[in-house]
N, C-alpha and C positions, 0 to 999 in steps of 0.2 A: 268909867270904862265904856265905850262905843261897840254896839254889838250888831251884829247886822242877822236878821232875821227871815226867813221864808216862811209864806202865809197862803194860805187860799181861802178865799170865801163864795158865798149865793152871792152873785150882785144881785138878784131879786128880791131882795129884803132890803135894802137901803137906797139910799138918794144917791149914790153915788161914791165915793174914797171919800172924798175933801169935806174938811168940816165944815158947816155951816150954819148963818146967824139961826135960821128959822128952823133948822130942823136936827135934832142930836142925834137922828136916825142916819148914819154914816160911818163907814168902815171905821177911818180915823178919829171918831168921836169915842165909839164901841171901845177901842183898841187904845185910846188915853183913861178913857174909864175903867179898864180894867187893871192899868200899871197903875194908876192915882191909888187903886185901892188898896195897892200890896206898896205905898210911899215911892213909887217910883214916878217922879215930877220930871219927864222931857219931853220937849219936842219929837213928834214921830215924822219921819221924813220917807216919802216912800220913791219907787223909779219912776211911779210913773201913775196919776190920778183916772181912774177909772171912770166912765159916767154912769148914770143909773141905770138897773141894770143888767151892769156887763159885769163879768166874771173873774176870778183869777185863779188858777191853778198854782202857779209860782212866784208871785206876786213877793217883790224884797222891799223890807223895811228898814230904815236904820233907827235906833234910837239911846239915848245913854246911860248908863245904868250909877245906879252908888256905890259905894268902894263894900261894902256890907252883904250885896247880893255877889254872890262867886258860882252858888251851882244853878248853871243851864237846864240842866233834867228838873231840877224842882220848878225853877221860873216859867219852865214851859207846861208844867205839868198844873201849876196854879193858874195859868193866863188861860189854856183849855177850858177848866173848870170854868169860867167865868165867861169865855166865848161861845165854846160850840153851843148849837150846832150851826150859825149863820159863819163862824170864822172860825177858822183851824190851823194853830201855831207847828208847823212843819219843823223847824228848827231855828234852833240859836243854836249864837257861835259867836267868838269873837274876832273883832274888827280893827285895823287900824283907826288912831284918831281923826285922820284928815278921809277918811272911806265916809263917800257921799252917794246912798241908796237912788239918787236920780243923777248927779253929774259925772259918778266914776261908772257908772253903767256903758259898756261899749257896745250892743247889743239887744234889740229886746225883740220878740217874736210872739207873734197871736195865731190863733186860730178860730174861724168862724165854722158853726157846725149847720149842716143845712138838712132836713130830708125832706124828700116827693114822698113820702109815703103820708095814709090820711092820720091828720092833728090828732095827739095824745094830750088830751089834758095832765097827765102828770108829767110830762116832756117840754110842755108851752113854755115856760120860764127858764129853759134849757138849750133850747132850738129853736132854728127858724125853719117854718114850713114854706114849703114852697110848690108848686103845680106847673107841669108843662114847661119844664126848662131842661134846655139844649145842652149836656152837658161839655161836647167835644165844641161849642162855640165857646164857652168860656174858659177850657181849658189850652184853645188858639189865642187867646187874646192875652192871657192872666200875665206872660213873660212880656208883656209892653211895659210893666210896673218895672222891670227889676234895673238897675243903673241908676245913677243920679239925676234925680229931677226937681224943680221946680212946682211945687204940687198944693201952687196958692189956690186952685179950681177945684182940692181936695181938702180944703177946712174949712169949719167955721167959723162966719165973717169976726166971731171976738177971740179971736186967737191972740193970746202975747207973747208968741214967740218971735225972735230977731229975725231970722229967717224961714222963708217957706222951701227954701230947698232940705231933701233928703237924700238917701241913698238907701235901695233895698238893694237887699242880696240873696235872697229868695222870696220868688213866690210862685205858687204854686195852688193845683187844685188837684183833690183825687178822691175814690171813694172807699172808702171803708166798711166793711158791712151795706145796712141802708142805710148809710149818711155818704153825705158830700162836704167833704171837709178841705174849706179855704184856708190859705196859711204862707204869714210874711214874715218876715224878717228883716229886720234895719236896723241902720245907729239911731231913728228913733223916728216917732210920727206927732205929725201935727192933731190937733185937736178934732175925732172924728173922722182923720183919716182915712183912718181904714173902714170904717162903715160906708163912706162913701165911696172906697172905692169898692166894695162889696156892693155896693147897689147897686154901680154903674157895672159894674160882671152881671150882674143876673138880669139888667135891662138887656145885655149884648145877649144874655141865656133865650132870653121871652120872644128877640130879635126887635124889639124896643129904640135901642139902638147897635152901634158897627163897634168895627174893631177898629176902624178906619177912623170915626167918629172919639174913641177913645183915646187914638194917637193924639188928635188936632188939640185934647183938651189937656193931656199931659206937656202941651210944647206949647202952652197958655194963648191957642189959637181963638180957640171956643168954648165956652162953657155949655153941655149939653144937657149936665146934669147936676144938682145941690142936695138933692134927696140923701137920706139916710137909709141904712136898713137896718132894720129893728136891732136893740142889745143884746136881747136873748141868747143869740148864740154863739156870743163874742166872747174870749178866752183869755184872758193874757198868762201864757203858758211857760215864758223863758226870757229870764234876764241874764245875759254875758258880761262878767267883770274883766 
C-alpha cells in the first residue's frame, strides 16, 4: 500500500535529505532507519531534496507499506518515537499507487527568514542575519522573479535537470514581527535556486547590485552573481498536489 506522508525537520542536524555513501547523518537515511526497524523495507521518495542545512516545515514523502501495517495513528506514533526531536512525522494517509511524492507534485513553495536585528545564538541555525539592508529595494525588485523564465544563472553548475526553465507564481517579500520573510512559489526549482536568488535580493538590499542588473541576468544576458545565501533560514513550507 502506497502512503503519502508530511514531515518536518532541523536541517541543521544533517547533510542534507538525500542519502549518502559517506555519511548516515541524513533525513532519508534517519527515516529508512526508522521503517527498517518496525519491517518496513521501501524505498522513501520525497518532492523535493533539501541541501544541508535547510529546513522543512511540510516536507511530503511517499513510501509503501506491507499489507500487515493498516493503523496510521500507531505507525506515526512509533516513527516519532524513533525520530524526534530532529524529525517529526506530521501525518499519513493513504495514497494512490501511481502518487509520486516529487513528480505528481504541481506546486512547491519556500520561505526564507531573514532579521536586522543583532545575532541570537539560539536563532543562528534558524535564520539569517542580516545589517544595513534596504528593505523597499528588494521589495521593488523581488516581482522580476515571478512568470516563466529561464534561470540557468540561478543553479548550480551540477544540476541534472532537462531543463533550466521554471515558472514562479509568487514571490514576494514582507515583514513579520522582526523578521523579513522571502517567499516563492513554482512548479518547481532548480538546484539552489532559490538561495541564489535570495542572495542576489539582498545584494540589490546592500545596493551591491540593481534591479536593472537582476533583469539582464533572469533574460541570460549576464551573470552578476553565483553566490549563495546561507541555509539557515530556508523553509520548504508547501507542496500542492
Amino acid at each position: 500500500m502506497r502512503v503519502k506522508a508530511t514531515i518536518a525537520y532541523d536541517g541543521s542536524r544533517f547533510f542534507g535529505f538525500q542519502s549518502q555513501k559517506s555519511t548516515k547523518n541524513t533525513v532519508a537515511t534517519s527515516l529508512q532507519i526508522a521503517l527498517n526497524s518496525l519491517n518496513i523495507d521501501s524505498k522513501i521518495v520525497a518532492s523535493g531534496r533539501t541541501d544541508r542545512g535547510v529546513h522543512a516545515t511540510n516536507q511530503v514523502i511517499h513510501f509503501d507499506l506491507p499489507s500487515y501495517w493498516q493503523d496510521f495513528k500507531k505507525l506515526k506514533e512509533h516513527l516519532n518515537q524513533r525520530l524526534f526531536p530532529a524529525i517529526i512525522i506530521k501525518k499519513i494517509e493513504p495514497a494512490f499507487d501511481n502518487f509520486h511524492a516529487r513528480f505528481s507534485a504541481k506546486k512547491r513553495a519556500y520561505r526564507y527568514i531573514l532579521s536586522t536585528k543583532e545575532p541570537n545564538p539560539f536563532e543562528a541555525n534558524y535564520i539569517t542575519f542580516v545589517k544595513d539592508i534596504d528593505f523597499k529595494k528588494i521589495e521593488d525588485s523581488i516581482n522580476l522573479f515571478k512568470g516563466k523564465h529561464d534561470f540557468r544563472f540561478f543553479q548550480k553548475s551540477a544540476n541534472n535537470a532537462n531543463s533550466s526553465i521554471r515558472e514562479i507564481y509568487r514571490a514576494k517579500v514582507y515583514r513579520f514581527k522582526e523578521y523579513i520573510i522571502i517567499y516563492f512559489e513554482a512548479n518547481g526549482f532548480l538546484r539552489s535556486q532559490i538561495r541564489m536568488m535570495v542572495d542576489f535580493l539582498l545584494k540589490i538590499g546592500k545596493s551591491r547590485l540593481t534591479k536593472a542588473e537582476l533583469k539582464e541576468q533572469l533574460l541570460c544576458k549576464k551573470q552578476y552573481s553565483s553566490t549563495l545565501s546561507p541555509p539557515y533560514g530556508l523553509y520548504l513550507c508547501r507542496v500542492v498536489y
